[in-house]
C-alpha positions, 0 to 999 in steps of 0.5 A: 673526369671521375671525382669524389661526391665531396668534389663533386659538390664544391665543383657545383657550388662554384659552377653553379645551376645551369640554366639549360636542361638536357634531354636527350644525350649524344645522338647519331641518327643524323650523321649523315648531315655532316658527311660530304663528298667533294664533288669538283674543287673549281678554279675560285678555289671554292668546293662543290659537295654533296651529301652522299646518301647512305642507305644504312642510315635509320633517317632519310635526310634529303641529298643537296649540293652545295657551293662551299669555301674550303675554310669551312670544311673540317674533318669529322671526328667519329666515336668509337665506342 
């Protein structure tokens, strides 16, 4: 959203300071955390996943395998830009 430095300034009036300070923006190195392969879908409905190892990947991130409810799986939406 783009607005006018006058907006700007009563957005930020009635918002107010926050108490969080950034230092780092949007950062991708550990993607790999959040990518999972499903490995086996067991009869108790439950999933078995992993996180495939990828070596394009800049960090290593070590490879587990987990037992997981499918309620907690979502799909992750990637940037593109």
């Amino acid at each position: 959203m783009r607005v006018t430095e006058k907006v700007f300034q009563y957005i930020r009036k009635l918002v107010g300071e926050s108490p969080y300070k950034a230092y780092k923006d949007v950062d991708s190195a550990l993607n790999q955390v959040y990518f999972i392969k499903i490995k086996e879908k067991r009869v108790d409905g439950k999933l078995v996943i992993t996180n495939p190892h990828k070596p394009e990947q800049k960090k290593k991130v070590k490879q587990i395998e987990a037992l997981v409810e499918p309620d907690h799986i979502y799909p992750l939406i990637r940037w593109s830009g």
